[in-house]
N, C-alpha and C positions, 0 to 999 in steps of 0.2 A: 141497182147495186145497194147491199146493204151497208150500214155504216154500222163502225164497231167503236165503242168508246174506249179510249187508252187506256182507263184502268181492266175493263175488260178483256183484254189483252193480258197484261202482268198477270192474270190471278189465273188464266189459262191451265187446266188442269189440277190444280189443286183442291178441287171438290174431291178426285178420286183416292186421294195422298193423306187430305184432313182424316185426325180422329174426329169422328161422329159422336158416336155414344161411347156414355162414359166409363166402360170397360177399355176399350181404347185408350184414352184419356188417362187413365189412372195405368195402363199400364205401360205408355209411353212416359207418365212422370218416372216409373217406377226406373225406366230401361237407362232417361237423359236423363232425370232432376228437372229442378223448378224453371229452369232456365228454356225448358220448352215451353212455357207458356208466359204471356206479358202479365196473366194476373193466373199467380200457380195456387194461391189460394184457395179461389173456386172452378181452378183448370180450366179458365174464358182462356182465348184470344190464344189457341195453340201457332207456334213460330218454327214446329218441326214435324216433319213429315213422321206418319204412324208405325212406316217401317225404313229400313235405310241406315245411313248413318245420322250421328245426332249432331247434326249439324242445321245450322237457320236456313232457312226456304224463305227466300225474298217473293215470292207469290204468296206465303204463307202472312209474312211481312203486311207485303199491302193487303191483302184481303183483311188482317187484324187493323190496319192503319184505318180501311173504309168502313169497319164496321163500327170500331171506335168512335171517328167523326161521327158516323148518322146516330147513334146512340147518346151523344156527348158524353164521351168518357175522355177528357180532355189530357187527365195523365197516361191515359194508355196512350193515347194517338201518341204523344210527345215520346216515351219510351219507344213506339217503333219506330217513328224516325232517330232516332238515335240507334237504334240496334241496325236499321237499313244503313243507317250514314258508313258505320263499322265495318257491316257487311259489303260493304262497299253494291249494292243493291242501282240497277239502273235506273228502277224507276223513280228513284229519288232525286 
């Protein structure tokens, strides 16, 4: 049996949701504002899905929480948990 780790679990499907490249990217800030991404300045760490409504994606969430930690970007990570805590987000 394999084993699956908890956070891989939460981020389930969200590869296929994320903007990728940054056409995407720029035109999801264009659709929500800055508020899709945790750092909207260089459009890192998107928090909303590329199409949909504009509203936070808690897989979006943790995937930006974990990549934060492994990068040490200590004020992002902090910012999504705080945007998870709101979103009232399970994985948190």
């Amino acid at each position: 049996m394999r084993v699956v780790h908890r956070a891989a679990r939460t981020t389930k499907g969200w590869r296929k949701r994320a903007p990728h490249i940054p056409s995407d990217r720029r035109a999801l800030k264009a659709r929500c504002g800055a508020k899709a991404f945790l750092d909207p300045a260089h459009l890192k760490f998107p928090i909303m899905a590329k199409t949909g409504p504009c509203a936070v994606d808690c897989e979006g969430l943790r995937t930006a929480y974990a990549r934060a930690k492994q990068f040490r970007h200590t004020k992002i990570a902090t910012k999504a948990i705080g945007k998870a805590t709101a979103a009232k987000c399970a994985w948190i």
